[in-house]
C-alpha positions as CSV (number, residue, x, y, z in Angstrom):
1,X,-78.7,-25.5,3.0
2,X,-76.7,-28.0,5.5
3,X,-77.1,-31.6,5.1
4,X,-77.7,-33.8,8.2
5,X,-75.5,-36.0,9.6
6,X,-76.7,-40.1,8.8
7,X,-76.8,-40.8,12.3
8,X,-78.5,-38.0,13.3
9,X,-81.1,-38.5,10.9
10,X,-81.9,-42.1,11.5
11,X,-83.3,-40.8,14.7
12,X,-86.3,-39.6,13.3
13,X,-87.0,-43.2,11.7
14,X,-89.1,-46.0,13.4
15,X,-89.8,-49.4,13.0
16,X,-93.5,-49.5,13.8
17,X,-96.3,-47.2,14.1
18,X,-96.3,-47.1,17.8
19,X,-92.8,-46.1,18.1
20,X,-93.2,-43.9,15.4
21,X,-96.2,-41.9,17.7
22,X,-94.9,-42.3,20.1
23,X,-91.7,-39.8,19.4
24,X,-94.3,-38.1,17.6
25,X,-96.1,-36.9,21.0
26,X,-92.6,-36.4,22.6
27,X,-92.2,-33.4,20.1
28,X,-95.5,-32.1,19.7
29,X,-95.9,-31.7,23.4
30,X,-93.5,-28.9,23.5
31,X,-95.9,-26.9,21.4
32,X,-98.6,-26.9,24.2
33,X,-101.7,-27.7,21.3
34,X,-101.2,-31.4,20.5
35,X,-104.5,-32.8,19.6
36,X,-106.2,-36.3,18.8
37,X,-108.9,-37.4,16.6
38,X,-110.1,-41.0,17.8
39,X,-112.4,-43.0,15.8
40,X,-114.5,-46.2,18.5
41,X,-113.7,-48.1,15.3
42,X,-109.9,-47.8,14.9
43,X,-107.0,-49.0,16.8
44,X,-105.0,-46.2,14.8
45,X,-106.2,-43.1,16.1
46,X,-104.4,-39.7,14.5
47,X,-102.4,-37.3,16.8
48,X,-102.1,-33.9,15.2
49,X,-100.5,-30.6,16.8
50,X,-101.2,-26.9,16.0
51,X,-98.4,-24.2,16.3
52,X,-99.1,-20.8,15.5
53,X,-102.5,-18.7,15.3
54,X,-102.8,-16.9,12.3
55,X,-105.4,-17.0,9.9
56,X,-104.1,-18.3,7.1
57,X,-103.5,-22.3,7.2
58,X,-100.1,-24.6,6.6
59,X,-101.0,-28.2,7.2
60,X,-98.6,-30.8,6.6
61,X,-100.2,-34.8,6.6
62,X,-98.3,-37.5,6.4
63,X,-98.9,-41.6,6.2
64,X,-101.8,-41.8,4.4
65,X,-100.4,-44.5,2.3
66,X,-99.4,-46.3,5.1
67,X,-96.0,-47.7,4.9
68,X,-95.0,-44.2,3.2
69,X,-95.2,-42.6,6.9
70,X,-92.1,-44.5,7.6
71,X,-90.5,-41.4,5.9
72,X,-93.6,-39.1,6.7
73,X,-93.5,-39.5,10.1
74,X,-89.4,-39.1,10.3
75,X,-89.7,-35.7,7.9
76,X,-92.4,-34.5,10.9
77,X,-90.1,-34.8,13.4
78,X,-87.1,-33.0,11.8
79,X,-89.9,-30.3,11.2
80,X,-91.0,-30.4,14.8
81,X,-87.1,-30.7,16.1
82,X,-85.0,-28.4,13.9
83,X,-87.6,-25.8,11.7
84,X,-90.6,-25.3,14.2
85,X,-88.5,-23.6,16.9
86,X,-86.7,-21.4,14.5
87,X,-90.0,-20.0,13.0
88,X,-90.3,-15.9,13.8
89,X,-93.4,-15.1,15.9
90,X,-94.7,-13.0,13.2
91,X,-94.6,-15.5,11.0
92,X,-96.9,-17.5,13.4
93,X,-99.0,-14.7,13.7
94,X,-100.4,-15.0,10.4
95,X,-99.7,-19.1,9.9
96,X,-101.3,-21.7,12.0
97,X,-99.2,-25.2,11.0
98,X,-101.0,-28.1,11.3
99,X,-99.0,-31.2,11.5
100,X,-101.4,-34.3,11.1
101,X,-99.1,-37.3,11.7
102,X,-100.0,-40.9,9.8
103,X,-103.7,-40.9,8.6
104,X,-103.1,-44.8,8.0
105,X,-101.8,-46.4,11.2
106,X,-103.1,-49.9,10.4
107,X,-101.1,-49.5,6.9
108,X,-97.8,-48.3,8.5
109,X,-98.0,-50.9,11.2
110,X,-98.7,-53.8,9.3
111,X,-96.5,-52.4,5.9
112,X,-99.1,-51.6,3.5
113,X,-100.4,-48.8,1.4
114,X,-103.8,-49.5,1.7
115,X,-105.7,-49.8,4.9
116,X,-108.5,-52.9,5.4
117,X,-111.8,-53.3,3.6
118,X,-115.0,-54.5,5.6
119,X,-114.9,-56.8,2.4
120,X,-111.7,-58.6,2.7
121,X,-109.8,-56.4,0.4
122,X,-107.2,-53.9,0.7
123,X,-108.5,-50.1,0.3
124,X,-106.4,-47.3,-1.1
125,X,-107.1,-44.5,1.5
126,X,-105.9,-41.6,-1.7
127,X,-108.6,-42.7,-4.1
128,X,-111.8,-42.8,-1.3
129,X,-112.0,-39.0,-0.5
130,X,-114.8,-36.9,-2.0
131,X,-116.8,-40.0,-3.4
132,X,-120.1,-39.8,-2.8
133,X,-120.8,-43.5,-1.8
134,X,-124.8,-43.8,-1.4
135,X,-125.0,-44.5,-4.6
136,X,-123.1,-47.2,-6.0
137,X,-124.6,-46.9,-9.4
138,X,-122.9,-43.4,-9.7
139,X,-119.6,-44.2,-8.3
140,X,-116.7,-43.0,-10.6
141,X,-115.8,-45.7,-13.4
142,X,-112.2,-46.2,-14.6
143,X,-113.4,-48.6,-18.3
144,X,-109.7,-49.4,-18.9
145,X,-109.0,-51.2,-15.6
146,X,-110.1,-54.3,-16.3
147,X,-107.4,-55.1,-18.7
148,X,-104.8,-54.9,-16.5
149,X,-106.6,-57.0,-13.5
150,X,-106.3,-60.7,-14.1
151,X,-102.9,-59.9,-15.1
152,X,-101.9,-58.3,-11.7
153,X,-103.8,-60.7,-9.8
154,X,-103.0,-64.0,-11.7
155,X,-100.1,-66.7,-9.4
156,X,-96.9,-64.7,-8.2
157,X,-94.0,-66.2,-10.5
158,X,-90.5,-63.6,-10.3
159,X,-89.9,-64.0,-14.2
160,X,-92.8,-64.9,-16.0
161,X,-95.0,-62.4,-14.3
162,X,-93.3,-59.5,-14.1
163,X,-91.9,-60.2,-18.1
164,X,-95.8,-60.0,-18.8
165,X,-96.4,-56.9,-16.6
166,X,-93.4,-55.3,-18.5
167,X,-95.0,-56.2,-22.0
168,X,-98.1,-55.1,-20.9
169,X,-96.4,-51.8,-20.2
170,X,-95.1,-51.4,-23.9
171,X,-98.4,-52.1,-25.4
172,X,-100.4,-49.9,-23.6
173,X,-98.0,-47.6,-22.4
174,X,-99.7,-44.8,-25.1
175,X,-103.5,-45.8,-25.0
176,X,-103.9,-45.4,-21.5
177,X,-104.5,-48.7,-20.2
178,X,-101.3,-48.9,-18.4
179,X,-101.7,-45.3,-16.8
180,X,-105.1,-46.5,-15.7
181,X,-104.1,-48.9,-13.2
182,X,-103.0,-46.4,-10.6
183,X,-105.6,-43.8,-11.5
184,X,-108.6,-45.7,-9.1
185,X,-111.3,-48.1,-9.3
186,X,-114.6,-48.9,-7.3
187,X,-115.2,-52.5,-9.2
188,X,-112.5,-54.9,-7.7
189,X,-112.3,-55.3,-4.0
190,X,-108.9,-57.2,-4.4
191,X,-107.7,-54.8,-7.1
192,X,-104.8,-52.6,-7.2
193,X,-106.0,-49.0,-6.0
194,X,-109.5,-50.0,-5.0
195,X,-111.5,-46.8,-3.3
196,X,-113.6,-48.5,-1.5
197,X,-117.4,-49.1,-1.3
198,X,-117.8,-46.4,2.0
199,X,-115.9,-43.9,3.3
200,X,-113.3,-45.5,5.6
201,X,-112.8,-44.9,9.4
202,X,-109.5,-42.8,8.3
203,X,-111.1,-41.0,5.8
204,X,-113.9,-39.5,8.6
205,X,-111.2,-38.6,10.7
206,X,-108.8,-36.7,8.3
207,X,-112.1,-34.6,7.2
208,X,-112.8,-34.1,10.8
209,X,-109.1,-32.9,11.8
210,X,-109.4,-30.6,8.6
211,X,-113.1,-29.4,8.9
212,X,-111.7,-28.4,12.3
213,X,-108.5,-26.7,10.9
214,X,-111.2,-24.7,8.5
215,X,-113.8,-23.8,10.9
216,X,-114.8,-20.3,10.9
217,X,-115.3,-17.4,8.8
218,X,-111.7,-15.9,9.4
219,X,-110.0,-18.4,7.7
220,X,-107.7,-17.1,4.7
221,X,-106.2,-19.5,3.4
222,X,-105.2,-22.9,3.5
223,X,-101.8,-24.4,1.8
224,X,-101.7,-28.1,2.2
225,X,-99.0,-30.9,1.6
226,X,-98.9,-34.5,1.5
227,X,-95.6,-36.6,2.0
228,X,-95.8,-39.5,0.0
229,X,-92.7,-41.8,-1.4
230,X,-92.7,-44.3,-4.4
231,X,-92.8,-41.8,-7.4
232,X,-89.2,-40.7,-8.9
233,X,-85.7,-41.6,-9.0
234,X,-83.1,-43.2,-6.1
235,X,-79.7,-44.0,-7.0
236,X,-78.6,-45.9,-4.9
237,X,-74.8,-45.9,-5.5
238,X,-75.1,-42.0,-5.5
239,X,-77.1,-41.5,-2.6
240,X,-79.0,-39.3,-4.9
241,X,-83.2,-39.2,-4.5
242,X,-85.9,-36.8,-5.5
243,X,-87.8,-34.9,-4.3
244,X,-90.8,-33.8,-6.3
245,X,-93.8,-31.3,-5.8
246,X,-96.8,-33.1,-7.7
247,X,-99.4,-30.6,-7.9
248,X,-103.0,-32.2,-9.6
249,X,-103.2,-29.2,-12.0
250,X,-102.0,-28.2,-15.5
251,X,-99.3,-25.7,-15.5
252,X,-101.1,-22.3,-16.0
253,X,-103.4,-23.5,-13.2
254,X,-102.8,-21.0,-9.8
255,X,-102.8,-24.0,-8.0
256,X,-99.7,-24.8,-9.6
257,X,-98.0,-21.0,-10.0
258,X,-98.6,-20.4,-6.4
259,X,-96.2,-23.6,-5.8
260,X,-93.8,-22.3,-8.2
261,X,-94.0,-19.0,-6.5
262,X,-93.2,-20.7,-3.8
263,X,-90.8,-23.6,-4.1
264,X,-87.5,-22.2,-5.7
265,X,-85.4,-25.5,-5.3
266,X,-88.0,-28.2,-5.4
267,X,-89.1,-29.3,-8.8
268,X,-92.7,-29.2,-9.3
269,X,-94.4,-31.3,-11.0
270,X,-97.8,-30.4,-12.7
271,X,-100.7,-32.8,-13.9
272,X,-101.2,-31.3,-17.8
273,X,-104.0,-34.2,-18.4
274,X,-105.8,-32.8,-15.5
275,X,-107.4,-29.7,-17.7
276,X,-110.9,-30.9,-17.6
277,X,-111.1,-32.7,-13.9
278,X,-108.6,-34.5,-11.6
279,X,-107.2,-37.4,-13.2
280,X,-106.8,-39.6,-10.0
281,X,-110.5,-40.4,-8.3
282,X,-110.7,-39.7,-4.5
283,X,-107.4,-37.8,-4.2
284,X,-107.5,-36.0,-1.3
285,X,-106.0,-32.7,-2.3
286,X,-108.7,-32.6,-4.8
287,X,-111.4,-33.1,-1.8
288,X,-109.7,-30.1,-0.1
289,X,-109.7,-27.7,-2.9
290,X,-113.5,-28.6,-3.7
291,X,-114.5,-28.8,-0.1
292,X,-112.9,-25.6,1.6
293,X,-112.1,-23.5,-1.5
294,X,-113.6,-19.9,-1.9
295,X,-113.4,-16.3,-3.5
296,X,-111.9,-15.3,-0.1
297,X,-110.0,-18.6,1.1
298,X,-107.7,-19.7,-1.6
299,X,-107.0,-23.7,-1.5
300,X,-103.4,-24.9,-2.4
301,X,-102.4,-28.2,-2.1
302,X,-100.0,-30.5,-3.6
303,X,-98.1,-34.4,-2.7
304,X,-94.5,-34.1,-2.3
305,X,-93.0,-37.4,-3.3
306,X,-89.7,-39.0,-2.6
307,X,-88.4,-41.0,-5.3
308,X,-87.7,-44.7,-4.8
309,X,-87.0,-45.8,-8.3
310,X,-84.2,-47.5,-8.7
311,X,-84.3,-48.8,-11.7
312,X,-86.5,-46.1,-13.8
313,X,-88.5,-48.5,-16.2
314,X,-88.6,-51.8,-14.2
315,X,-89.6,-49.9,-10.8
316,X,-93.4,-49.7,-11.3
317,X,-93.6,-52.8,-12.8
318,X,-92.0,-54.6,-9.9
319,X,-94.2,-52.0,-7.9
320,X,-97.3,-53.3,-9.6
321,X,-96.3,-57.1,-9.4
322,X,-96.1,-57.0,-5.8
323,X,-99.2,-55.4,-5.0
324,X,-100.9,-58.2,-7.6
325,X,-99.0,-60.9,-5.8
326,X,-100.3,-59.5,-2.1
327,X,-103.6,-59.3,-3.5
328,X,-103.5,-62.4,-4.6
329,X,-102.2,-64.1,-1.4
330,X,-104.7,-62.5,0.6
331,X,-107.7,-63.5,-2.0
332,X,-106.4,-67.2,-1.6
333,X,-104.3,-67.7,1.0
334,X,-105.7,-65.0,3.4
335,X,-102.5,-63.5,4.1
336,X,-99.6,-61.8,2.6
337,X,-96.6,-64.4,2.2
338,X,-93.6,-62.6,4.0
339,X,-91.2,-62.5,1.0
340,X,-94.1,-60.8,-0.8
341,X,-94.2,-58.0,1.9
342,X,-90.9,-57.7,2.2
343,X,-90.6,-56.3,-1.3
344,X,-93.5,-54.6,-0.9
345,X,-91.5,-52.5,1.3
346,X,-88.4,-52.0,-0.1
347,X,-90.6,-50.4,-3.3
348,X,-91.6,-47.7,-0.9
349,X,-89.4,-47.2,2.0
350,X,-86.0,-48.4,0.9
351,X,-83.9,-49.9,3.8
352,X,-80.7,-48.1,2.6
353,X,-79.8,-45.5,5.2
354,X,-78.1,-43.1,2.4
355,X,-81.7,-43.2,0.8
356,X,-83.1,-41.9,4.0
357,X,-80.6,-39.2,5.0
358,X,-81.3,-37.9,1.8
359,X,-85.1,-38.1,1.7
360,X,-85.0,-35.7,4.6
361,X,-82.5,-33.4,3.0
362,X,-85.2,-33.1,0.3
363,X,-88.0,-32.5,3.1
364,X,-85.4,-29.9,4.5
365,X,-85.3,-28.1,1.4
366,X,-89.4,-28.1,0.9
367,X,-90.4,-26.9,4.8
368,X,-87.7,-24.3,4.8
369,X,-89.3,-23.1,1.3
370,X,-92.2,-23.1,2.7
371,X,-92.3,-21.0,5.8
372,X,-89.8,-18.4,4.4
373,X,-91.1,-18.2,1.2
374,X,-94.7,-17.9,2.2
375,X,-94.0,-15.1,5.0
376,X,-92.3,-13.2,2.0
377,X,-95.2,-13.6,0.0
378,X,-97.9,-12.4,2.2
């Protein structure tokens, strides 16, 4: 497998989410089926392109954590500039590829994870799929959250704070408490991975673009992948960064083999707490399998995440101070102090072009896994 050239590579990087569409459309084009799914109450509306016509489905989303499709949207291109035109027309004979490009436009543009609440408070877009929402009184619950919440929220402080985050970490690091933060909640508008109290504008229109992907009784199968960053290891003096297959399933599920059947030199990563439900609430992947899944239409769908963790301890601590200290500007200050932002960044889409270059080498690896590997399969 060749590596790309840095400079080469940085063209597929933006600095906004207007650029970053923008070069997005100049791609897809060439494929003659570029599509758009427009919400009246988003700014952000999602471009998506089909190539291919088979029956069986390969969809590729990226963004939906918002300032992850800084890297999303770059690994699309390469896909769309370098793999697409290289793919055999038999393959695309029995593949339609979907690539949806940044589900959260308002996150990417304004550096954020989350998208905006109607409420004031910040909504992660990965934990509001598949909730039913009319009833509040049935929402999920996540009992453990609340420990961690005035901590995360309380006055940003560099030292003190993150010292407490770090022993809250060793104390709860084996009862679950610590794990809990990140798996959801429905309680805490200004919270650290709040679902939401609706379904969100870019929720509708990522079911939409997918119920149209799925439409019709000739479907056969649908293989979906997320690109996320934040989870796993950079070295920065190395240039070194992972790239990691997470797949919400124990190991024996066939969610999981099929990925391993697949992916011969991408780690994958399976969830082996997941053995009696999905352990993060309104993860999209799990909408998919539950929504589309069937005897006859297998569902397969896993995140791939790019490691940004430079230092392998302290990295989601800082991670988990600096969402705290944005929420907590917002819930006082009503707006994110600029220092604040800045690091909330760098924890996801490090500014180090050697991280980059490589985080597309690792997307390289996966998409040319992919569309060999499942044309030898079928």
């Amino acid at each position: 497998m060749g590596h790309s050239k840095t400079g080469v590579a940085m063209r597929y990087y933006s600095e906004n989410w207007y650029e970053a569409t923008e070069k997005f459309i100049r791609s897809a084009i060439d494929f003659g089926n570029l599509k758009w799914c427009v919400s009246p109450n988003s700014y952000y509306d999602i471009p998506y392109v089909k190539i291919g016509d088979g029956a069986n489905q390969l969809v590729i989303n990226s963004g939906i954590h918002g300032i992850e499709g800084y890297f999303g949207s770059a690994a699309q291109l390469m896909f769309l500039n370098e793999i697409a035109p290289k793919i055999s027309d038999t393959f695309l004979q029995d593949y339609t590829i979907t690539i949806i490009h940044v589900i959260n436009g308002w996150g990417m543009q304004n550096r954020m994870r989350e998208t905006r609440d109607k409420d004031g408070g910040l909504v992660d877009l990965n934990r509001n799929f598949g909730i039913d929402f009319s009833k509040p009184e049935n929402l999920p619950t996540n009992p453990l959250y609340h420990l961690s919440h005035d901590l995360l929220l309380s006055a940003p402080d560099p030292i003190r704070k993150k010292n407490a985050i770090k022993a809250f970490r060793s104390s709860h690091l084996h009862d679950g408490a610590w794990s809990a933060i990140s798996w959801g909640q429905y309680d805490y508008p200004h919270g650290l991975f709040y679902g939401g109290a609706s379904q969100t504008d870019e929720n509708k229109m990522t079911m939409a673009i997918y119920d149209e992907i799925m439409h019709g009784a000739n479907k056969k199968s649908l293989v979906s992948v997320g690109l996320h960053t934040g989870l796993g290891r950079f070295n920065r003096r190395d240039k070194y960064v992972t790239g990691q297959l997470l797949v919400s399933h124990p190991s024996w599920h066939q969610n999981t083999q099929f990925f391993k059947s697949v992916c011969n030199d991408t780690e994958i990563v399976p969830d082996e707490s997941a053995v009696f439900g999905p352990t993060l609430l309104g993860d999209l992947v799990d909408c998919l399998e539950s929504r589309y899944g069937r005897t006859d239409c297998p569902v397969y769908t896993a995140d791939f995440e790019i490691g940004t963790g430079e230092f392998p301890i302290m990295s989601p601590v800082f991670k988990r101070m600096d969402m705290g200290d944005a929420r907590y500007d917002l819930l006082h200050f009503g707006k994110i102090n600029p220092t604040t932002r800045a690091n909330l960044t760098e924890s996801w889409y490090p500014s180090d072009n050697g991280w980059r270059d490589a985080a597309l080498n690792r997307a390289r690896v996966l998409f040319s896994e992919l569309i060999s590997n499942l044309h030898v399969r079928d």
